[in-house]
DOPATOR-609940 format. One record per atom (N, C-alpha, C): residue in three letters; y, x, z. Coordinates in pm, whole numbers, plus 50000, padded with zeros to 5 digits. Atoms other than C-alpha are relative to their C-alpha. Layout:
BEGIN
AlaYXZ ...
END
This chain:
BEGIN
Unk498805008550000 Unk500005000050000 Unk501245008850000 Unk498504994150038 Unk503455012549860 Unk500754994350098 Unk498945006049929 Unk506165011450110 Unk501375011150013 Unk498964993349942 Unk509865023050224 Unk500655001450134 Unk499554995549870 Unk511315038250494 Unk501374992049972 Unk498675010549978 Unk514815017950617 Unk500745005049897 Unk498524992450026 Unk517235047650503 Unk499004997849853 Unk499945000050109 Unk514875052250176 Unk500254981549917 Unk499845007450036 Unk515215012250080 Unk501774996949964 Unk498485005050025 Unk519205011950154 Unk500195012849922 Unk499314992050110 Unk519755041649954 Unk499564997949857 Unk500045003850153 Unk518285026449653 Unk500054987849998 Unk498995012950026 Unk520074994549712 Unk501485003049939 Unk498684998350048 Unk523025013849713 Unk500295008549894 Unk500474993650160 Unk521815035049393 Unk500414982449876 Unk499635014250111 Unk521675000149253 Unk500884996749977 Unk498465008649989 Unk524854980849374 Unk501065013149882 Unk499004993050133 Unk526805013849145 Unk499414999849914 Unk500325000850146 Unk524695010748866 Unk500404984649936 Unk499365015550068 Unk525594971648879 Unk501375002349975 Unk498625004950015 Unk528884971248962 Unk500545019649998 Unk499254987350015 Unk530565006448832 Unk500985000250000 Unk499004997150005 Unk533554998948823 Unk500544995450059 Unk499275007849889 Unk536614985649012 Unk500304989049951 Unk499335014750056 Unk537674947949062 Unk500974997650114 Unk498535006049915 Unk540734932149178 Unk499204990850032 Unk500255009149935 Unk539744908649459 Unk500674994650060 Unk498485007549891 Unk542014879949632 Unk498624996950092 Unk500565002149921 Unk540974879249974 Unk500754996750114 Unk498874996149877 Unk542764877250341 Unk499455012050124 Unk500414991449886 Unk542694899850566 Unk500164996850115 Unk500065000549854 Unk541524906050927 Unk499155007950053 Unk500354989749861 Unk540884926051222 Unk500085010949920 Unk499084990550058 Unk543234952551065 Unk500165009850118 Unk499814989649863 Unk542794984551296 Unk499665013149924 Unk500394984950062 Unk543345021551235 Unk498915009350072 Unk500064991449887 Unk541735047351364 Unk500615013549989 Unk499774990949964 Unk542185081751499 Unk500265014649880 Unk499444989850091 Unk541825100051182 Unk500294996249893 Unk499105005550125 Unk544075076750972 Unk499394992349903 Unk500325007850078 Unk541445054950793 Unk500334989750060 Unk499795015149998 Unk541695017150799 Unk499444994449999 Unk501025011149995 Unk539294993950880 Unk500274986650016 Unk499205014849971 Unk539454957750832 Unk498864991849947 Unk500755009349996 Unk537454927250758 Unk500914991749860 Unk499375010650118 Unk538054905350373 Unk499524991750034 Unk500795012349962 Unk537434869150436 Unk500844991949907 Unk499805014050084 Unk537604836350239 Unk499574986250051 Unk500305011349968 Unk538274803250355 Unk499634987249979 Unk499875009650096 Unk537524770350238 Unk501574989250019 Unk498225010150013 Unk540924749650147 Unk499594991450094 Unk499985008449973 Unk539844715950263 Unk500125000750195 Unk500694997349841 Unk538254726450674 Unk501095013050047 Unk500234984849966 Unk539434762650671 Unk499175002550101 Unk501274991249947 Unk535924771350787 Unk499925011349872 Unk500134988050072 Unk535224807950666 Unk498774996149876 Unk501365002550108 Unk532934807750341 Unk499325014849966 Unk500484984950074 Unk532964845650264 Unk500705007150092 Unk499734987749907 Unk533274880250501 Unk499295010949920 Unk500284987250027 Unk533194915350384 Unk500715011650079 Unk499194989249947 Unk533664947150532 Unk501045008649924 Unk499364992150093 Unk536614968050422 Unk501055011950048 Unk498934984449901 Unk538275004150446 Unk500755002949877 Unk498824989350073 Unk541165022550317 Unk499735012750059 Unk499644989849881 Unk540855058450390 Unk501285006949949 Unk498584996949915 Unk543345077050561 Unk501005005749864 Unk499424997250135 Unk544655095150167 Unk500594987649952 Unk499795012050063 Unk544885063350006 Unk501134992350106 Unk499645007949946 Unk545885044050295 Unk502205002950037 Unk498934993049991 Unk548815065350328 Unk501265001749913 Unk499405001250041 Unk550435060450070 Unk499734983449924 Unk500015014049959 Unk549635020450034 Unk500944989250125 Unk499005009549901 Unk550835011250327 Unk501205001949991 Unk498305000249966 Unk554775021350342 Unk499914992149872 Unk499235007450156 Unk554665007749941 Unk499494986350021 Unk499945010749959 Unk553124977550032 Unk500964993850124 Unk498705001449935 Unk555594973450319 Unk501164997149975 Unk498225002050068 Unk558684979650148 Unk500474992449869 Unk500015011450106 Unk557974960449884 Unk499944983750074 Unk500385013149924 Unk557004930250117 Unk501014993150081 Unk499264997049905 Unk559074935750406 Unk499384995850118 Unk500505002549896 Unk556134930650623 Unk498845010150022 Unk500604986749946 Unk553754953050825 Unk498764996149948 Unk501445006850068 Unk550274951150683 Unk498845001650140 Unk500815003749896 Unk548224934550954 Unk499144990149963 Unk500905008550017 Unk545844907950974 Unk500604986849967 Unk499325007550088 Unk546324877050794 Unk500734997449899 Unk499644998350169 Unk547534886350466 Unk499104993449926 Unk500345002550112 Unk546524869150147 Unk500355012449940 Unk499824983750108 Unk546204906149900 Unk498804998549901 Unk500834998450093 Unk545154909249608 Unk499675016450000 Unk500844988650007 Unk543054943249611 Unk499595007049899 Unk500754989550122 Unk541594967349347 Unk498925006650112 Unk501464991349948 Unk538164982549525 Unk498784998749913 Unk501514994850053 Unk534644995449448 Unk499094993850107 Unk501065007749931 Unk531544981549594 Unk499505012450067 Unk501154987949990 Unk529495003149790 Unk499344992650114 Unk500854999049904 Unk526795005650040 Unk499525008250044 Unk500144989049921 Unk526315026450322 Unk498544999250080 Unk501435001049937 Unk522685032450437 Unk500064996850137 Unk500095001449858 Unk524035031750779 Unk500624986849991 Unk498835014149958 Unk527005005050773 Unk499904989349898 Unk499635007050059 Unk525984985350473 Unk500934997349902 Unk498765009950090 Unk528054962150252 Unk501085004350021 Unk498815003149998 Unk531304969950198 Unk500815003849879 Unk499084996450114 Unk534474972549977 Unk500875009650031 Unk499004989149944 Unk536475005249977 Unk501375000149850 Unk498225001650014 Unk540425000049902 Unk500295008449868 Unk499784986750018 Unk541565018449634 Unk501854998349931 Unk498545001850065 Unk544975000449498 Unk500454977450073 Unk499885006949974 Unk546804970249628 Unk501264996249951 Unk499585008150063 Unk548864941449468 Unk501474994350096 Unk498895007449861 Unk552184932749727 Unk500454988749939 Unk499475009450037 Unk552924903549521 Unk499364986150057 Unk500265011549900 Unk550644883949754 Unk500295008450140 Unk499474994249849 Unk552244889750122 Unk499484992050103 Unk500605003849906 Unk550874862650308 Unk499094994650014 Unk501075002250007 Unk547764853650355 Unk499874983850067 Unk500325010449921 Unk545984815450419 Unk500654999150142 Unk500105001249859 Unk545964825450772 Unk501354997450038 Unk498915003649971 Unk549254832750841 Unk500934988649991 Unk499095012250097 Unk550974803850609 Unk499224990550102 Unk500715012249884 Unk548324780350822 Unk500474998350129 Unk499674998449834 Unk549364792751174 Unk501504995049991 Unk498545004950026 Unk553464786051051 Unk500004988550001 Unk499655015150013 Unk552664751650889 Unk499464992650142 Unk500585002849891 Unk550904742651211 Unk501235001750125 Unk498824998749917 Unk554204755951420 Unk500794993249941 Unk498655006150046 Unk556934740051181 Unk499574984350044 Unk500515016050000 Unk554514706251215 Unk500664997750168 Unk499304997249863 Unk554754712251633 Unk501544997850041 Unk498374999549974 Unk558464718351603 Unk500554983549918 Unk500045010150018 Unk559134689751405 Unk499904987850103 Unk500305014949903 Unk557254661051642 Unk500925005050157 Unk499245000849882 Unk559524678451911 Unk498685000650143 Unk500915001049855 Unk556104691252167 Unk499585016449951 Unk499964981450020 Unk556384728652020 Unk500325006050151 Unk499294991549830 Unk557874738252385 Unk499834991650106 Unk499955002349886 Unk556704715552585 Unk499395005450127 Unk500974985949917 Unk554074737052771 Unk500535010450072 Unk499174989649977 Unk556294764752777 Unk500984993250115 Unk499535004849881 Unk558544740052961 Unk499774998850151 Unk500735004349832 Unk556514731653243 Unk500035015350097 Unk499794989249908 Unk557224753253579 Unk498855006750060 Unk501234997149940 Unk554394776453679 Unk500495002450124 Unk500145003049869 Unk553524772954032 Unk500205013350056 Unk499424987449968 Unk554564798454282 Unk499035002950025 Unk501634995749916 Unk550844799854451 Unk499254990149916 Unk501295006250069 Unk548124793254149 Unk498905000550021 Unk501224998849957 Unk544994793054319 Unk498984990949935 Unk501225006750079 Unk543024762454195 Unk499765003149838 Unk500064994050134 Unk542234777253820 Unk498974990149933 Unk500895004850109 Unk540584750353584 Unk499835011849874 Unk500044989850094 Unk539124776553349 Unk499034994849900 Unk500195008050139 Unk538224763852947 Unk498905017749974 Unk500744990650076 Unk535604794152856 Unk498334996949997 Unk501655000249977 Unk531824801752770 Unk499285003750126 Unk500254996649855 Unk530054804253080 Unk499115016049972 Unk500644988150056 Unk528064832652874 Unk501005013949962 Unk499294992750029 Unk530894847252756 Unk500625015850093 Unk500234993149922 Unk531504884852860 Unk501714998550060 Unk498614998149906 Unk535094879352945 Unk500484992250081 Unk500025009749850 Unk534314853153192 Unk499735007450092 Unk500484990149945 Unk532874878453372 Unk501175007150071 Unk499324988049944 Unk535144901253375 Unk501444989050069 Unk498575006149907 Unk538224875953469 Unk499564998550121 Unk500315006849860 Unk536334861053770 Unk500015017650085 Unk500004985249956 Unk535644898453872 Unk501525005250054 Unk498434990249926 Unk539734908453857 Unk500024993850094 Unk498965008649942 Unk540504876854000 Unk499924999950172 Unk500545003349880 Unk538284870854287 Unk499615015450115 Unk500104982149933 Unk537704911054376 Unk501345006350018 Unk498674994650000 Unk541484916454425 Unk500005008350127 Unk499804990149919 Unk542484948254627 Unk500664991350107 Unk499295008749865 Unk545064923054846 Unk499124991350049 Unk500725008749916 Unk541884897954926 Unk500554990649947 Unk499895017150017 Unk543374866754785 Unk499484994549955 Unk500945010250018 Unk541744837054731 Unk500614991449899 Unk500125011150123 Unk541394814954427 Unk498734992050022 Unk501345007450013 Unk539374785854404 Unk499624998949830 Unk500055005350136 Unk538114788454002 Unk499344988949960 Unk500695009450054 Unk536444762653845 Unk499935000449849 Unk500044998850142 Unk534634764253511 Unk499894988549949 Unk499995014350102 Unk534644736753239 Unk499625004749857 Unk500524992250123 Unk532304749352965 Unk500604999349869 Unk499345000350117 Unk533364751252624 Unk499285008649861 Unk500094990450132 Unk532264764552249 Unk501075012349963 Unk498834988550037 Unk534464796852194 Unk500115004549839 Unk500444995950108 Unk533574804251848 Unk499034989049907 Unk500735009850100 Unk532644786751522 Unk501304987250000 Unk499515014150004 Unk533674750651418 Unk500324992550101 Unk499625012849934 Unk533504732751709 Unk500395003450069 Unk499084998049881 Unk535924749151928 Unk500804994150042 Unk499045005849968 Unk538544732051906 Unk499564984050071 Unk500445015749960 Unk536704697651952 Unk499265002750186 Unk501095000449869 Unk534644710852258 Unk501515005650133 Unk498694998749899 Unk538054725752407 Unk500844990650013 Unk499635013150000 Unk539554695252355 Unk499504992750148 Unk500495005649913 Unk537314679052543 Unk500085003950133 Unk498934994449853 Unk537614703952867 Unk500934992550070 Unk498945005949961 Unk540684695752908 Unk500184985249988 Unk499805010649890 Unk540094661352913 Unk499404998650123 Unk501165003249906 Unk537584663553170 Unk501045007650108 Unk498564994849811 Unk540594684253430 Unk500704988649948 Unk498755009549947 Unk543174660153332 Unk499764983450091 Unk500555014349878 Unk540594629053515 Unk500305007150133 Unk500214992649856 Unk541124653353824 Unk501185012450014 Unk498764990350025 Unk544564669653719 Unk500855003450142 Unk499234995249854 Unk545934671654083 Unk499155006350066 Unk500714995649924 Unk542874690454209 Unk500535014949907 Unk500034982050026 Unk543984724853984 Unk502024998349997 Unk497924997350039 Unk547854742553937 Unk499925004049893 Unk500004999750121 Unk546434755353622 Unk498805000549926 Unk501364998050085 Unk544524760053334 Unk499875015449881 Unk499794985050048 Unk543524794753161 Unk498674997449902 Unk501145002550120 Unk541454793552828 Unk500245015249970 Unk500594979450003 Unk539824828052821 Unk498684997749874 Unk501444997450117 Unk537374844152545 Unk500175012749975 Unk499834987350000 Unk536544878752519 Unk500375002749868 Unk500054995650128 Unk537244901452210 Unk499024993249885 Unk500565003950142 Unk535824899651834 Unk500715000349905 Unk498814992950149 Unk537074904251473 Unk500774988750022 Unk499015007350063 Unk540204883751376 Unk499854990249942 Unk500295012950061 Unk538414859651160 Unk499044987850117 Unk500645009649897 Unk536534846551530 Unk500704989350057 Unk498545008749958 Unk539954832451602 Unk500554988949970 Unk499455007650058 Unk540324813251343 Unk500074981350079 Unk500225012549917 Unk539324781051545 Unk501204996350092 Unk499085000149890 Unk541964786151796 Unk501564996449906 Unk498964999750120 Unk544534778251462 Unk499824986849954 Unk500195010149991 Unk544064743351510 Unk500964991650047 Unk498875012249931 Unk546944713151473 Unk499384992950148 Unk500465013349835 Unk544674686151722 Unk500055013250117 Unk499984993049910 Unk544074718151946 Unk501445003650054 Unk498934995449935 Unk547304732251998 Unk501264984850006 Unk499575009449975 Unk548754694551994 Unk499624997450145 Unk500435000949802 Unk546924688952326 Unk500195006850060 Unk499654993449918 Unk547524717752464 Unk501565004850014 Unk498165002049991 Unk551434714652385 Unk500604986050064 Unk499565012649921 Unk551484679452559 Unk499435001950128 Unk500435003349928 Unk549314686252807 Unk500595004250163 Unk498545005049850 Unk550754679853201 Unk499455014350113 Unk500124985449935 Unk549434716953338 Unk500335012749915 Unk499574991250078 Unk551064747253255 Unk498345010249942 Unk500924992450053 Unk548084765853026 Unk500505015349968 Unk500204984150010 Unk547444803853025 Unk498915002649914 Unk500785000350075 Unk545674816552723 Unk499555019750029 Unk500654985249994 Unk543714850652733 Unk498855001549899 Unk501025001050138 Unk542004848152379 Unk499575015449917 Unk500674992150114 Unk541294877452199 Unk500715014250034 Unk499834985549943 Unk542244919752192 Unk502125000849971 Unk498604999349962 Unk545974931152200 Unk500854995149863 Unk499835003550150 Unk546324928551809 Unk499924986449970 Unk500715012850079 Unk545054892351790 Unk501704992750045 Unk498955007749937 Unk547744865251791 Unk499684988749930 Unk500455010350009 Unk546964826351745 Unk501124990550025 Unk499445010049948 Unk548424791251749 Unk500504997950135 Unk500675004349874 Unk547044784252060 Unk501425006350146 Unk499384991449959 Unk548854818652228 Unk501814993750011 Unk498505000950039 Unk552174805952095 Unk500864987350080 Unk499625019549952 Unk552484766052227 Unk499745005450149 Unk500425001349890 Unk550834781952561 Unk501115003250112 Unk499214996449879 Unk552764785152925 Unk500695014050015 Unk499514983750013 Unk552394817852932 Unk498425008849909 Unk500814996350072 Unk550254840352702 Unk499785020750035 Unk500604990449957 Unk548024870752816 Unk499145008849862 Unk500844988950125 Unk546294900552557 Unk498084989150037 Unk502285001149989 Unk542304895652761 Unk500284989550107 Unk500495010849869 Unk540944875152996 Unk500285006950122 Unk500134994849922 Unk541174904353243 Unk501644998450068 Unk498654999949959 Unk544974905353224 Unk500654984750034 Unk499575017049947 Unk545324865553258 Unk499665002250172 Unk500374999149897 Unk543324875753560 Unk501055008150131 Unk498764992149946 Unk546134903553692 Unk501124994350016 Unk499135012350016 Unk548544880353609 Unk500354989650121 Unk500085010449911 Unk547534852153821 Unk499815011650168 Unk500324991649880 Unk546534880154123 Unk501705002750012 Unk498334990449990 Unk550714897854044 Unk500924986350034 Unk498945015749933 Unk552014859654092 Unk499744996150159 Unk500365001749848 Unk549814849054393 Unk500785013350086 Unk499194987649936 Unk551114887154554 Unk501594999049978 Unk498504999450012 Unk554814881354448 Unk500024987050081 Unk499925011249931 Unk554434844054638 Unk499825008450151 Unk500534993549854 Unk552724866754932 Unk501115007550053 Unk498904990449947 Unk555144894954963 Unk501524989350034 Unk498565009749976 Unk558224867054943 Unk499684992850141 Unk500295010149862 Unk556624845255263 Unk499955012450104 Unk499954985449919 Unk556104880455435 Unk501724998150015 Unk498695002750007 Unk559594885955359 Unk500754989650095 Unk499555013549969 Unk560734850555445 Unk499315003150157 Unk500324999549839 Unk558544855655803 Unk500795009950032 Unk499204986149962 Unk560294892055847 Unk501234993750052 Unk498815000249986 Unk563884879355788 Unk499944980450099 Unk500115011549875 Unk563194845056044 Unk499585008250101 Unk500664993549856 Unk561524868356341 Unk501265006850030 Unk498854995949998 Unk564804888456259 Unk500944991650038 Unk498725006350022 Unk567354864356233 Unk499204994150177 Unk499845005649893 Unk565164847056586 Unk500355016750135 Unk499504987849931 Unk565424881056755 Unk501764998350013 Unk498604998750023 Unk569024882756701 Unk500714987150109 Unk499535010149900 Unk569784847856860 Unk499584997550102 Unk500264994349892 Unk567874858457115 Unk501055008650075 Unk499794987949916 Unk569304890157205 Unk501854992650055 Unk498365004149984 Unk573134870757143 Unk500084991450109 Unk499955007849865 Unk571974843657420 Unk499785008450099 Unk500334992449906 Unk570464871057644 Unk501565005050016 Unk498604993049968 Unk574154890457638 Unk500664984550046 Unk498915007049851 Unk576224860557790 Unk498904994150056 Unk500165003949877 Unk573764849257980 Unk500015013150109 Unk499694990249947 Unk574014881658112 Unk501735000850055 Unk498614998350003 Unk577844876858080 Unk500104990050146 Unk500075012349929 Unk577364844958253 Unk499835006150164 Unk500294997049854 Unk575904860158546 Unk500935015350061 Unk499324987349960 Unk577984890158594 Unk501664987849983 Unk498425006449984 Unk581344866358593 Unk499994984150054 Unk500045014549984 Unk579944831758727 Unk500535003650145 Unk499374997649812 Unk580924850459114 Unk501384998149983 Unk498674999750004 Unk584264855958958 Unk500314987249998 Unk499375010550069 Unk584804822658833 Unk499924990550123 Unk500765005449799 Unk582934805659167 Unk501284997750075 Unk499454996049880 Unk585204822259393 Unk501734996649944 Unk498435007950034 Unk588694816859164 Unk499824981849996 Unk499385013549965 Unk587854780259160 Unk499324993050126 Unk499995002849856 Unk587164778959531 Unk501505002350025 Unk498814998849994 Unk590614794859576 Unk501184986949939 Unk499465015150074 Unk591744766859344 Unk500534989250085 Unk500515018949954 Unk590384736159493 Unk500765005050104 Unk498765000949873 Unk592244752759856 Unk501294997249998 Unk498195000249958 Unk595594758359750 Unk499694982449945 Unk499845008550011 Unk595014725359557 Unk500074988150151 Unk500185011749891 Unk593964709359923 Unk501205002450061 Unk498294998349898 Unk597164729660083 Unk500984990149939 Unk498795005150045 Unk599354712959857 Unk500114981450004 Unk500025012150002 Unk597784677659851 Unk500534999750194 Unk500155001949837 Unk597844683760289 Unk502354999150043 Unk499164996450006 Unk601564694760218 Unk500754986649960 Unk499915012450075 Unk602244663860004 Unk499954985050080 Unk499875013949906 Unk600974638660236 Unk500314997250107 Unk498504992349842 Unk603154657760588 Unk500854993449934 Unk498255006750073 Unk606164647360364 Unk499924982449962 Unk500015015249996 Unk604884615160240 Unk499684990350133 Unk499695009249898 Unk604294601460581 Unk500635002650089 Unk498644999549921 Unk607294613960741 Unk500924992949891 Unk499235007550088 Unk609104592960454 Unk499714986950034 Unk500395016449972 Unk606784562160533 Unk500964996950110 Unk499705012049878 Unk607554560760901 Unk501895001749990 Unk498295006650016 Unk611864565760813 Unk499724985149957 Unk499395011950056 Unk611364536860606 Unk499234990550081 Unk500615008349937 Unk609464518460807 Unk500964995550141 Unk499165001149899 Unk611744525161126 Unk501224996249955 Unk498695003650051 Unk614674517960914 Unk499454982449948 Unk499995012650048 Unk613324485860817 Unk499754990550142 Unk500065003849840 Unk612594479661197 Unk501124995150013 Unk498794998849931 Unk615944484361281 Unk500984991149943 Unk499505011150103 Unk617304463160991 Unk499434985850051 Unk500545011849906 Unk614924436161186 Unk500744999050047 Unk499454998849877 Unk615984442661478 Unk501264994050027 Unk498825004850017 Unk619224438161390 Unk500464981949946 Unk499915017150079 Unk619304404961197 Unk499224993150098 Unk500305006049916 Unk616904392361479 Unk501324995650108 Unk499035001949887 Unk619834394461741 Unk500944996649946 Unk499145008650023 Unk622234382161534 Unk499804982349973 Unk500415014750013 Unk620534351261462 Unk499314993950134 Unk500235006249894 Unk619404347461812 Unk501094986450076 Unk499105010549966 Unk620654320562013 Unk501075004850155 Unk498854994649888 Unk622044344862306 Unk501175004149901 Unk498914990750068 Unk623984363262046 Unk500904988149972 Unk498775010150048 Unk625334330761915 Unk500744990950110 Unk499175011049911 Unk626174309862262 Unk501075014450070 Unk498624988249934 Unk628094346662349 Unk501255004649912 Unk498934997850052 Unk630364340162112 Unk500824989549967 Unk499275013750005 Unk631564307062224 Unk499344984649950 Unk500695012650040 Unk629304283362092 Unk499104996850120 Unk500725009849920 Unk626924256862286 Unk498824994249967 Unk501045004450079 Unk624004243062257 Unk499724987750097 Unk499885005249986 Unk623604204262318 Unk498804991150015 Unk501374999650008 Unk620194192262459 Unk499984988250034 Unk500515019649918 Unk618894151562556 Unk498515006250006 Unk501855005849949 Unk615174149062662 Unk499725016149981 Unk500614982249950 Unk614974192162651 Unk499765001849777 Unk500394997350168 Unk615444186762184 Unk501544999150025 Unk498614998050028 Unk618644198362050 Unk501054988449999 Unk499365009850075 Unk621334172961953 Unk500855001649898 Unk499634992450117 Unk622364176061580 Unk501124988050006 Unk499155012350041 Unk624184139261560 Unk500684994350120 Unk499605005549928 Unk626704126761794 Unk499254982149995 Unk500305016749992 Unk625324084061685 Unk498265005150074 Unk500815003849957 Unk621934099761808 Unk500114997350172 Unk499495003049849 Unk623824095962176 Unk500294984350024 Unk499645007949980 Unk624314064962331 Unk500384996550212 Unk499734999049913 Unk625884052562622 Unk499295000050159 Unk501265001249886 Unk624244060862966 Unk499455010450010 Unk501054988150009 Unk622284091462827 Unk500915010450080 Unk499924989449932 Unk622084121663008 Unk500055011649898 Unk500044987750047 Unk622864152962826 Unk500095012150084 Unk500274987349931 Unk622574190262920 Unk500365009449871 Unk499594992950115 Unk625134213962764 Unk499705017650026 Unk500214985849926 Unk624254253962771 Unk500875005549949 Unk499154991050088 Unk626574280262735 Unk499405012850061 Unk500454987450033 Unk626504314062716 Unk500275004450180 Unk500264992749834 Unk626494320563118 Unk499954983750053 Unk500625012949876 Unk625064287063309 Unk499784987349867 Unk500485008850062 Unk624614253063187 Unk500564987250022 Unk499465011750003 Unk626024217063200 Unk499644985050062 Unk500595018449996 Unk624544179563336 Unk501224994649947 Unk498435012349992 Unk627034149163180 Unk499044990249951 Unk500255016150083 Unk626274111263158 Unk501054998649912 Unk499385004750064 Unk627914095162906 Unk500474989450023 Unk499185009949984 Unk630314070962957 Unk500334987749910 Unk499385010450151 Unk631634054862614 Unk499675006249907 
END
């Protein structure tokens, strides 16, 4: 039995693929997961979408090296006036090849700047101008993140490795703080992301007062894994929805719908995770703070009552003893006050005596028969009327030294 070894089968695949295809073809493709490396080649990913879904239909690998690439990129640039990253529509000139080790791919050798933007990009815009339009482009962004986010509704694969690693920053923090997370599974990749993240988030908003937020995490992967996350219904719900969302989708290079409508937007899952730990600690250090400057400020009104009551007691003898002195002279002067006022009473009192006294003895009846008058008595009662006399009666006249008998005659 005839057979091949791995390396001898791919090297006479890739004997073949140049005897098929020898020469170069211009290919329209878009690009993604556009990354250099270290010794100036270019690696990137061609993909093709379908119009109607944009689900991917076609992926190829693809390099520029570092010669070529070098003088491509500034002329594609300056012709464009944009940086050549991921999501370009380009039309291409490459060769086919195959690498016994790496396979399939297309290597770069001339590029077309008269296409500049690719599906992707033009998709992710009309998807923001739509947003901006209905007026819910910013609402997300609006909403106030909480000073202390602890309850964390979290939208990821429970498989996924950058679940992992968030729960790890979050919950292993050097300061000890506590989060309660909570997962809410989800598809990260493929077609039905958006529908299964969707859903998530309805399933926190039946129980939307039990979290402060929500953080849709997914580890790395090429550029075209993303595409899901480039979704009107998706980033519609998550631009209305009534918790501020934190996205931690993809590597530092990646950038999405999703990222853009969100609260606040993180590179990894790890740094959503730092994030939420550098907020909780800026809430911590401020209540620290806030206890510091109250123990301070009660110290202080302490120490200011301790000094006069201190004052208090070092001058309450003084004060004591001046209003004892007080209240005396006050008693000398009232004692002084009422010597004078009742040597005033008894003048007027003896003067009003004497004013008696006087008017008594003039209206007496000695005073008045000693100055010639009489007083004219029948039966021992005055007599005011001579007709009350009649003849016969006995009267009795007094004067002012003895007294009188006379009958009456006529």
């Amino acid at each position: 039995m005839d057979f091949f070894t791995l390396s001898q089968l791919n090297s006479l695949v890739s004997e073949e693929l140049k005897n098929a295809f020898p020469d170069a073809y211009w290919v329209m493709a878009e690009t993604s997961d556009v990354r250099l490396n270290k010794n100036g080649h270019c690696y990137l990913e061609f993909i093709e979408k379908k119009a109607s879904d944009n689900s991917l239909i076609a992926k190829a690998r693809g390099y520029i090296w570092a010669n070529t690439y070098q003088l491509l990129k500034p002329y594609f640039e300056s012709q464009t006036g944009q940086s050549f990253v991921s999501g370009l529509k380009v039309l291409v000139k490459v060769s086919v090849d195959f690498h016994p080790v790496y396979g399939y791919g297309l290597s770069v050798m001339d590029i077309d700047p008269a296409y500049t933007l690719g599906d992707m990009q033009r998709h992710r815009q009309e998807i923001l101008n739509r947003l901006e339009q209905e007026g819910i482009l910013s609402l997300n962004k609006e909403l106030e993140m909480p000073l202390i986010p602890q309850r964390i509704a979290i939208i990821t694969s429970p498989t996924a490795a950058g679940y992992e690693d968030f729960l790890d920053h979050l919950t292993n923090n050097k300061q000890g703080l506590v989060f309660y997370p909570h997962l809410f599974p989800a598809v990260m990749q493929g077609e039905q992301t958006g529908k299964s993240i969707i859903a998530a988030l309805d399933s926190i908003y039946k129980n939307e007062e039990l979290f402060d937020v929500v953080v849709i995490i997914r580890g790395g992967g090429a550029t075209s894994d993303l595409a899901s996350f480039d979704s009107y219904s998706l980033a519609s719900n998550c631009a209305q929805f009534p918790l501020p969302i934190i996205t931690g989708i993809g590597h530092e290079r990646d950038d999405t719908v999703l990222d853009f409508i969100a609260n606040y937007r993180a590179k990894t899952p790890t740094a959503v995770a730092d994030y939420l730990v550098n907020r909780l600690e800026e809430a911590a250090t401020g209540l620290a703070e806030c206890q510091s400057d109250i123990i301070y400020a009660g110290r202080r009104m302490l120490d200011s009552a301790t000094e006069k009551l201190r004052q208090l007691i070092r001058y309450l003898p003084i004060q004591a003893h001046n209003s004892i002195e007080q209240h005396y002279r006050m008693l000398d002067t009232l004692k002084n006050n009422l010597r004078k006022s009742e040597k005033q009473f008894i003048l007027r009192e003896e003067s009003l005596l004497k004013e008696k006294e006087s008017f008594f003895k003039l209206s007496s009846p000695q005073y008045i028969l000693s100055k010639g008058y009489s007083i004219t008595l029948k039966d021992g009662k005055a007599v005011k009327s001579a007709k009350s006399l009649q003849k016969g009666d006995t009267i009795e006249t007094i004067l002012s030294e003895g007294k009188i008998t006379s009958v009456l005659n006529g």
